[in-house]
Structure formats: structure tokens, C-alpha cells
FIMIVEX-853130 format. One record per residue (C-alpha): residue number from 1; residue in one letter; x, y negated, z. Coordinates in Angstrom, 2 decimals, always signed. Layout:
(NUM,'a',(X,Y,Z))
...
END
This chain:
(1,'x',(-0.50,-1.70,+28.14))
(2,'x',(+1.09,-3.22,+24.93))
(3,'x',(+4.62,-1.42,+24.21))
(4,'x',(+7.35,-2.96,+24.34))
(5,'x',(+9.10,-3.67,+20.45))
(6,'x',(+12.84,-3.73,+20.58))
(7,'x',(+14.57,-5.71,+19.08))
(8,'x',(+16.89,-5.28,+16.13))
(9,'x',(+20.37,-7.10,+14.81))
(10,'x',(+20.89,-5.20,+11.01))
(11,'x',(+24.61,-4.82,+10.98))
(12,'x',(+26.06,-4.24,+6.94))
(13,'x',(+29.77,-3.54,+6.30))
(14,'x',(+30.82,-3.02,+3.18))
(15,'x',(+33.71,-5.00,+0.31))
(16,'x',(+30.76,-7.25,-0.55))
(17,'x',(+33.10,-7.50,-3.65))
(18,'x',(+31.01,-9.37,-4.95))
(19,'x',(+27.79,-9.49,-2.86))
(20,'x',(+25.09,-9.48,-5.19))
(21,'x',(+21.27,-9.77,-5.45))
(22,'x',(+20.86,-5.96,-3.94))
(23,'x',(+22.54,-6.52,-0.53))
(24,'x',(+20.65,-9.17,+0.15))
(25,'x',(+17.43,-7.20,-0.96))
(26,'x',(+18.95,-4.76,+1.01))
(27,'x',(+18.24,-6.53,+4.19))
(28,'x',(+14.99,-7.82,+3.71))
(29,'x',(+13.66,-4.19,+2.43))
(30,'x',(+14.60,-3.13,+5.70))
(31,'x',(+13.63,-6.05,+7.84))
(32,'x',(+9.92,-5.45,+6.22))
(33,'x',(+9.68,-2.00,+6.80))
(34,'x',(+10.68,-1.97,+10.43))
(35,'x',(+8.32,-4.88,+11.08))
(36,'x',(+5.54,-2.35,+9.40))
(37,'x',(+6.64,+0.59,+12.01))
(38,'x',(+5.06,-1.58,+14.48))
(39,'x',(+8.28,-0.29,+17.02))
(40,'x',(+11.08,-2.80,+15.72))
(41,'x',(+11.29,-7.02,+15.66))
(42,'x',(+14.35,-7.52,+13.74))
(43,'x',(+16.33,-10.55,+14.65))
(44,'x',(+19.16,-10.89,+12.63))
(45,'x',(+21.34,-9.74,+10.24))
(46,'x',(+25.10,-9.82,+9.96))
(47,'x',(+27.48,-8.71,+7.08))
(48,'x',(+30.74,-7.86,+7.70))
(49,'x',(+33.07,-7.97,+4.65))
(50,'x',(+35.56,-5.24,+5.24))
(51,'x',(+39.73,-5.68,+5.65))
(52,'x',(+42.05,-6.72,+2.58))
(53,'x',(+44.23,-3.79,+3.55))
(54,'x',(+41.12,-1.12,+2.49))
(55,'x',(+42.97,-0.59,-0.47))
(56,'x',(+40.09,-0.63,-2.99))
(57,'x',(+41.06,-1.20,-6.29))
(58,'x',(+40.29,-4.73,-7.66))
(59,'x',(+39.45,-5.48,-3.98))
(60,'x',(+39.65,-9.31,-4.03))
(61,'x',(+40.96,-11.60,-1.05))
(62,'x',(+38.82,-11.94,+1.66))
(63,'x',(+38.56,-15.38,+1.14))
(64,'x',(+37.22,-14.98,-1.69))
(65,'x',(+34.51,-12.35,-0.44))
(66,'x',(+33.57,-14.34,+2.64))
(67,'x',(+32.82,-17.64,+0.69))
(68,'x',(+30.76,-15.79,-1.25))
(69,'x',(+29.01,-14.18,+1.55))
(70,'x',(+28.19,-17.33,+2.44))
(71,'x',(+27.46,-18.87,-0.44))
(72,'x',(+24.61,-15.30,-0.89))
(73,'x',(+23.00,-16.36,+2.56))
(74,'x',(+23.05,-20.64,+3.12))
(75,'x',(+19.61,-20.52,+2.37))
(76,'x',(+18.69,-17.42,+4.86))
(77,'x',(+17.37,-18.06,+8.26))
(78,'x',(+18.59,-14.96,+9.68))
(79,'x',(+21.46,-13.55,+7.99))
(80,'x',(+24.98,-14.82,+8.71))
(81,'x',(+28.38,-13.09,+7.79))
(82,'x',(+30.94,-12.43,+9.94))
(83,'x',(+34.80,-12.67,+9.28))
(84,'x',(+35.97,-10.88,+12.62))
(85,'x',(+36.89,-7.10,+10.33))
(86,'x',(+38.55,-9.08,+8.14))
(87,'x',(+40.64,-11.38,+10.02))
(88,'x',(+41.73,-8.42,+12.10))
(89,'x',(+45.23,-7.03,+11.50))
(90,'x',(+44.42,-3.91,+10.09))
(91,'x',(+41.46,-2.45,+8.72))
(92,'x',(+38.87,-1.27,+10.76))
(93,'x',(+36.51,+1.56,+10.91))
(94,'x',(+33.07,+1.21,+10.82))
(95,'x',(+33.13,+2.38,+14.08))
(96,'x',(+34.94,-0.07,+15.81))
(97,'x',(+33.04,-2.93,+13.88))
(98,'x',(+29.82,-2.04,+15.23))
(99,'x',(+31.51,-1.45,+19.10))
(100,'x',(+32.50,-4.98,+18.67))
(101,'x',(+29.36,-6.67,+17.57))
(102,'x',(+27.77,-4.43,+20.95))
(103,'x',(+30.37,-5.58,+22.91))
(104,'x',(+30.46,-9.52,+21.77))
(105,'x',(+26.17,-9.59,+21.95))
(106,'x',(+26.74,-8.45,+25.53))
(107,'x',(+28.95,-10.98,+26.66))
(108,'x',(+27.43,-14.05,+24.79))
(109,'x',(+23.84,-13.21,+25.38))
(110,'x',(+23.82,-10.75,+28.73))
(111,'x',(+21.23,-8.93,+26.88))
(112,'x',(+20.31,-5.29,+27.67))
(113,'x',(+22.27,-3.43,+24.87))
(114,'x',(+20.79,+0.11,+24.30))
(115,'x',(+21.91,+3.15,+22.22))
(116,'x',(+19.05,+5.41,+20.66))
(117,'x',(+19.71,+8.08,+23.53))
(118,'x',(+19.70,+6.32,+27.11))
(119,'x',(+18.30,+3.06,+26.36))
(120,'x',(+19.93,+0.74,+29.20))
(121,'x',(+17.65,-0.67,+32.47))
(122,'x',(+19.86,-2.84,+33.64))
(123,'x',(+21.78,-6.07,+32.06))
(124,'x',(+24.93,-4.65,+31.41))
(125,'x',(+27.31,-8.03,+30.94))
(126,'x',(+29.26,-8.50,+33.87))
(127,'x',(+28.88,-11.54,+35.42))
(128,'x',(+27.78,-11.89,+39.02))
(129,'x',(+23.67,-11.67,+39.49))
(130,'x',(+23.59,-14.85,+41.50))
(131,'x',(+24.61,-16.97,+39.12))
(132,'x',(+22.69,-18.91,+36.28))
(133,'x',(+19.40,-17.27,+37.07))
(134,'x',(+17.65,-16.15,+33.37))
(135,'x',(+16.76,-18.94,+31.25))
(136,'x',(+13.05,-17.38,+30.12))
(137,'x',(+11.93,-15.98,+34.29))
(138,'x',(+8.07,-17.70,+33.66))
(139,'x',(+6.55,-14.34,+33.02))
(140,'x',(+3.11,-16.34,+33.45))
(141,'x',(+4.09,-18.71,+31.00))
(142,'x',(+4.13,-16.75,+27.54))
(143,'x',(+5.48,-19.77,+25.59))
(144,'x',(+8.73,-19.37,+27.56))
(145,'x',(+9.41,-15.88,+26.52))
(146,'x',(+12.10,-15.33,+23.94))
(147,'x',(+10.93,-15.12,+20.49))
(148,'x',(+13.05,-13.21,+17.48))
(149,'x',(+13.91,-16.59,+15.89))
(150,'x',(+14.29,-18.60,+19.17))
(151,'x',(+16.96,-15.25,+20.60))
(152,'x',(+18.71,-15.15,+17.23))
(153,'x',(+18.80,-19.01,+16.50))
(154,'x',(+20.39,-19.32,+20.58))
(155,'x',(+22.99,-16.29,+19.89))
(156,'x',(+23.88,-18.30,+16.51))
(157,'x',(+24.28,-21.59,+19.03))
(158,'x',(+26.22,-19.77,+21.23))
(159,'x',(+28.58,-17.72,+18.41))
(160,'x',(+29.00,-21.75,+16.76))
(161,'x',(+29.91,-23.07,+20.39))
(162,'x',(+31.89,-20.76,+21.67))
(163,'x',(+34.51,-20.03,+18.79))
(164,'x',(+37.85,-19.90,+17.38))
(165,'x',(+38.60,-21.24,+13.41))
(166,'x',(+40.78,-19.72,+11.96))
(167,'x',(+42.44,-22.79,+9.64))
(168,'x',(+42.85,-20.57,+6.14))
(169,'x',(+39.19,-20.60,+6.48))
(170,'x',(+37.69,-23.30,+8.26))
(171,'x',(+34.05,-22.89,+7.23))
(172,'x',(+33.78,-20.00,+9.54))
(173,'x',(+33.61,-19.13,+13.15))
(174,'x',(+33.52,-16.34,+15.44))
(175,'x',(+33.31,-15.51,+18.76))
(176,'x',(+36.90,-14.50,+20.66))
(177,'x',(+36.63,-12.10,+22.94))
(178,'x',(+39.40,-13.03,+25.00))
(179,'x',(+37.39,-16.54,+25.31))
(180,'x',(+36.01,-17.18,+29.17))
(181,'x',(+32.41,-17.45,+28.14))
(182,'x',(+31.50,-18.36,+32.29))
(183,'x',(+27.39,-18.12,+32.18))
(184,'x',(+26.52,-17.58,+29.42))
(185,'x',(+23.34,-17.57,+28.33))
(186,'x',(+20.95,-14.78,+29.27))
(187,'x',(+18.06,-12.81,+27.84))
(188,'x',(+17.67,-10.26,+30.36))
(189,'x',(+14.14,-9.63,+29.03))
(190,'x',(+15.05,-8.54,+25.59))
(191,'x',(+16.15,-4.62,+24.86))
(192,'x',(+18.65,-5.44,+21.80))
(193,'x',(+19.82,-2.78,+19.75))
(194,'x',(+22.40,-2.96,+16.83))
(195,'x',(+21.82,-1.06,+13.74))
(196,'x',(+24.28,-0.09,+10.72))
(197,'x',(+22.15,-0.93,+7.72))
(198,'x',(+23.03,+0.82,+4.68))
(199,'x',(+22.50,+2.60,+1.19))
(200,'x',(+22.02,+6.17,+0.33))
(201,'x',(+25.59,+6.10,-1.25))
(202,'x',(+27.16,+5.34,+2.62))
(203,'x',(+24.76,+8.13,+3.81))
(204,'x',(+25.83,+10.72,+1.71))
(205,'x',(+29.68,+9.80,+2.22))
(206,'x',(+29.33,+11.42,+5.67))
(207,'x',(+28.58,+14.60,+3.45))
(208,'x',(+32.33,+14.75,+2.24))
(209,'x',(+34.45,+16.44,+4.43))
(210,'x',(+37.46,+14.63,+5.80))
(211,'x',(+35.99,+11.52,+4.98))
(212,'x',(+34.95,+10.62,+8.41))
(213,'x',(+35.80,+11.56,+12.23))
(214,'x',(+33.21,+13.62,+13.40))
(215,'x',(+33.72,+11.41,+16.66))
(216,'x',(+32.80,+8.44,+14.84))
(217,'x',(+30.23,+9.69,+13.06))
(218,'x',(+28.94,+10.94,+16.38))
(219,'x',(+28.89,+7.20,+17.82))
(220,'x',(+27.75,+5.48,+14.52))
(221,'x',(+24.28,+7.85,+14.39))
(222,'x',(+24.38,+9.19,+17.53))
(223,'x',(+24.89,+6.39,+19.67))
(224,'x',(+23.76,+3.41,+17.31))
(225,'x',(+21.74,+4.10,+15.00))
(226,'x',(+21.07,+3.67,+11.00))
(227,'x',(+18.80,+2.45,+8.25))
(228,'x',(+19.27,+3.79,+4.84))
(229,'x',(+17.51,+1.95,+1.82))
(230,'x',(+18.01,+4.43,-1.21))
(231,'x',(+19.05,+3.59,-4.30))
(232,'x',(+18.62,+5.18,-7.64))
(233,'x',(+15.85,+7.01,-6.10))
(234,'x',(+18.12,+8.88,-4.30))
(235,'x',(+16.66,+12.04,-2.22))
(236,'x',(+18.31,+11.29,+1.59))
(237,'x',(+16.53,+14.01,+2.82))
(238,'x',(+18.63,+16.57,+0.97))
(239,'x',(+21.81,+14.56,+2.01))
(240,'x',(+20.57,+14.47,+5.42))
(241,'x',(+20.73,+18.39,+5.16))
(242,'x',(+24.22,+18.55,+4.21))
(243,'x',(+25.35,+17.44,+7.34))
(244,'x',(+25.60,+18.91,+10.96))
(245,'x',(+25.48,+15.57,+12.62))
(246,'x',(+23.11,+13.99,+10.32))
(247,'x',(+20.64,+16.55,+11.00))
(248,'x',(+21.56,+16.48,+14.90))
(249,'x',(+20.15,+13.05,+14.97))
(250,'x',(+18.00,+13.10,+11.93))
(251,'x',(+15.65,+10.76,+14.71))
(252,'x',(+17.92,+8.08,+14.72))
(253,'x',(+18.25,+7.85,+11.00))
(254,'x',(+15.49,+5.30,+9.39))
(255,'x',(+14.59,+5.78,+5.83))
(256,'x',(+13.03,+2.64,+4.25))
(257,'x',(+10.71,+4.42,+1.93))
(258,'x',(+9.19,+2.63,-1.15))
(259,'x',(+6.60,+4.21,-3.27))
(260,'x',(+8.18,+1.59,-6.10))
(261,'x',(+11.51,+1.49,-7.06))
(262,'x',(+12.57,-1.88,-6.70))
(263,'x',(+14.52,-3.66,-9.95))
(264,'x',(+16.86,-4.53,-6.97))
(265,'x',(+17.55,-1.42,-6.09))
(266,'x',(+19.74,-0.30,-8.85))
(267,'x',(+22.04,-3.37,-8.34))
(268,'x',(+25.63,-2.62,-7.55))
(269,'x',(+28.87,-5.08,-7.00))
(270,'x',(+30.34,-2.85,-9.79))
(271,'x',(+27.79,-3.37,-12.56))
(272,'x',(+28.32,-6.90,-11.94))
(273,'x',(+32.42,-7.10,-12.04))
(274,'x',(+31.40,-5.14,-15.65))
(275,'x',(+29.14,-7.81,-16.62))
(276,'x',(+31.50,-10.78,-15.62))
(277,'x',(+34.20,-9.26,-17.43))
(278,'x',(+32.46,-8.40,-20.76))
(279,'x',(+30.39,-12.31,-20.09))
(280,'x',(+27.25,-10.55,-19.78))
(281,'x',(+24.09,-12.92,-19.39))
(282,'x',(+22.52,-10.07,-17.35))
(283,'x',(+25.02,-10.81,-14.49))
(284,'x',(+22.28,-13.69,-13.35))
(285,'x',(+19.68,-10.77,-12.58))
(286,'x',(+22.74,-9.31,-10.69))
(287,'x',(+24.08,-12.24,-8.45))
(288,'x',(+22.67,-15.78,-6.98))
(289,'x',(+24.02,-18.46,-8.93))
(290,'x',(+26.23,-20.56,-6.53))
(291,'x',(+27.71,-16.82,-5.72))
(292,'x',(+28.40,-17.03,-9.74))
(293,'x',(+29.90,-20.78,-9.72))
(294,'x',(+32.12,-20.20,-7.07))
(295,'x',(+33.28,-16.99,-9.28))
(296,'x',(+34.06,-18.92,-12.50))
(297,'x',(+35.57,-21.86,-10.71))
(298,'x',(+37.82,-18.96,-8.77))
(299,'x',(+38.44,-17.06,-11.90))
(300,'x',(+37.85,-13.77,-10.57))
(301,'x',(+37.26,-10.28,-11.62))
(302,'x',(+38.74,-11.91,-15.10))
(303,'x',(+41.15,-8.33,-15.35))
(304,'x',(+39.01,-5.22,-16.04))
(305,'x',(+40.93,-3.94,-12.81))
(306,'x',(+38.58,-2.46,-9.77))
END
């Protein structure tokens, strides 16, 4: 009997201030080892650029951030960024920003949404049963089962059909969740699962006490999920250590290991806001170049501020 892979949406929040060459690294380091476990098909990606109220220093406009997100990923078939945190009235937690992306697959796809713990049975969107019946029911017919590019490309359809623009930003879209989405379309084959991918820096901030709720911390490992791809060759299993709840579900925690330290790796949004402010050629190893046009022709991180 072949098992069953589940499937896999990479979920990234972060200031993305500015997203360089390592996030998006970031993303495919991960997508290629959890295709190697043999256990995960990964099927999309989304960044989330975090709130304008975060108060990081030398935190540009979201605008700003989210055009550039975009600008990192127009030529990626499976990443897309998402504006919802930051058009939000407050900032959010990390928490609540991946209970929304759970919550908004569900509704637009009817897939089975699982946490690591009690992976789900049943379709868990709530929409009568006798409705539109699922759109991939051949189970003789193997060309009509859902694919990872044909699920992702027809939850991308459905997140571009079924949207509200906000006008200060009209190049992007999102789903809202107040919408009536009627029947929408269903993949009650596929077991989806939503996982916060991040670095070893983000892992070993759940080491500092106060930092974060224990509660959320509980629902962002516990519940979801993570990957961690180091950085700076970064030892995660002593991190893991330092932490009660990390070691509680030290299961649900994927390491990307990598016997070679990737020149990627060592990227970071600040070592390129140094190198655009001191006009430092290196800052093309750093970021993508229309990510670097739309920077000049914005004049930003000009101050030495952040």
C-alpha cells in the first residue's frame, strides 16, 4: 500500500525589510528537503510581510515591503505573498497569521486541514455535503486526481477570484473572510497542512523568556508545525534544548540539514540595508535586481536608521 504524502503550504512571516536572496533560498532549501523525506509534497509557499505598527526600527512602509515581495517572487511558480497581516489594523502575532491562512484554505478549498497531533478525517469546511459533489471523485481515473501544482495553481484561482483590493495597493489581492464563497471548490482528497517556515534566529527567539505566550507557542509547534533552515551554522539542537515546549514537540520541528553551508545562508535583510547605504556592489549577491530598482527608484534605506 503506497502511503499517503501530505501535503504542505510553507507559511514565512517576517519584515521582509528588504526580502533578499536568502528568503527566497529559504524556501526552496526547505521545499527540497521535504520532497527528499519522501513524507511531504509541498505546494506552496506564502510570505507574509508583518504590520507597520511592529515598531522595528527603520521598518519601512508596507508598501514598500510588499512590492518588493513581489517583485522577489514574479518569476516563482509557487510562492506568492500575502498582504492580509499587514493590511490588518494592528499587528498581529504569528499566531493568529497562521490561524488565518488555516482558516481561509478551509473555506476556499474544503480541504482536510490537519494539525501534527489529530490529523483531521473528515472535510472540515462547512458547507452542506449534498452540494457541489468533489471536483476530482474518478478514483479509477488517476489523471483526475489533484496534483501539487494543479491544487496550488486552483487555490491561487480561487484567492484571485474571490477577493477584495484594497485601492493603496491595487496589485494585490486577498481573500475576505467575511466574503460568501457558496461552493467553493473542493479537494476533499488532499490532507493539507500549513507550516511556519523559518530560520534558526526565529527558533531560538522562543528561548527568551517573555518573548512569547507559552499559549502561542503551544499552537505554533504544537498544533502547526515548523521548519527551521539554520543559518550561520547555527546548532538548533542546543536551542531546541533550551526550551520546555520546543523539546515537548521536538517531532514536529523539521530541521533542513545541509552537510554544505550554503553562500545563501549567511544572507540577512540587515547586511543588505548596510550595503545600500555605504553603495556596496556586494548588495547584488544580496538581493534580485528588480527588488534593487524598485529600491533606488523608492529611495529607501538612504538614512543609516534600522
Amino acid at each position: 500500500m503506497t502511503e499517503t504524502k501530505t501535503h504542505v503550504i510553507l507559511l514565512s512571516c517576517g519584515s521582509f525589510n528588504p526580502i533578499t536572496k536568502g528568503h527566497i533560498h529559504m524556501f526552496e532549501k526547505a521545499r527540497e528537503y521535504l520532497h527528499k523525506t519522501g513524507r511531504f509534497i509541498v505546494i506552496g509557499g506564502i510570505i507574509s510581510p508583518v504590520h507597520d505598527s511592529y515598531g522595528k526600527p527603520g521598518l519601512v512602509p508596507s508598501k514598500h515591503r510588499l512590492t518588493m515581495c513581489q517583485l522577489a517572487v514574479q518569476s516563482s511558480d509557487w510562492i506568492r505573498v500575502d498582504p492580509w497581516e499587514c493590511y490588518q489594523d494592528t499587528w498581529q502575532t504569528t499566531c493568529s497569521v497562521l490561524e488565518h491562512h488555516r482558516d481561509l484554505m478551509k473555506r476556499v478549498t474544503g480541504c482536510i486541514l490537519s494539525n501534527v497531533n489529530t490529523p483531521s478525517t473528515t472535510p472540515v469546511i462547512g458547507q452542506p455535503q449534498n452540494q457541489t459533489p468533489p471536483i476530482y471523485q474518478n478514483h479509477n481515473n488517476m489523471n483526475h486526481k489533484p496534483t501539487a501544482i494543479k491544487l496550488w495553481g486552483k487555490v491561487s484561482e480561487s484567492l484571485g477570484k474571490i477577493c477584495c483590493v484594497r485601492p493603496q495597493i491595487e496589485r494585490f489581492t486577498f481573500v475576505d473572510e467575511n466574503a460568501n464563497l457558496g461552493t467553493a471548490m473542493r479537494y476533499e482528497e488532499i490532507e493539507l497542512r500549513i507550516l511556519l517556515l523559518c530560520g534558526s534566529d526565529l527558533l531560538e527567539s522562543f528561548c527568551i523568556p517573555g518573548l512569547w505566550k507559552d499559549s502561542d507557542m503551544e499552537v505554533i509547534v504544537g498544533d502547526f508545525g515548523i521548519v527551521v533552515v539554520p543559518r550561520d551554522g547555527a546548532d538548533t539542537e542546543r536551542i531546541m534544548n533550551h526550551s520546555s515546549i520546543l523539546r515537548k514537540y521536538k517531532d514536529n520541528i523539521t530541521v533542513v540539514n545541509d552537510a554544505m553551508t550554503h553562500p545563501m545562508s549567511i544572507v540577512s535583510s540587515t547586511k543588505s540595508r548596510l550595503a545600500l547605504q555605504h553603495g556596496d556592489g556586494h548588495v547584488v549577491d544580496y538581493l534580485s535586481q528588480p527588488v534593487i530598482d524598485y529600491i533606488l527608484q523608492s529611495q529607501l534605506y538612504i538614512n543609516a536608521s534600522g
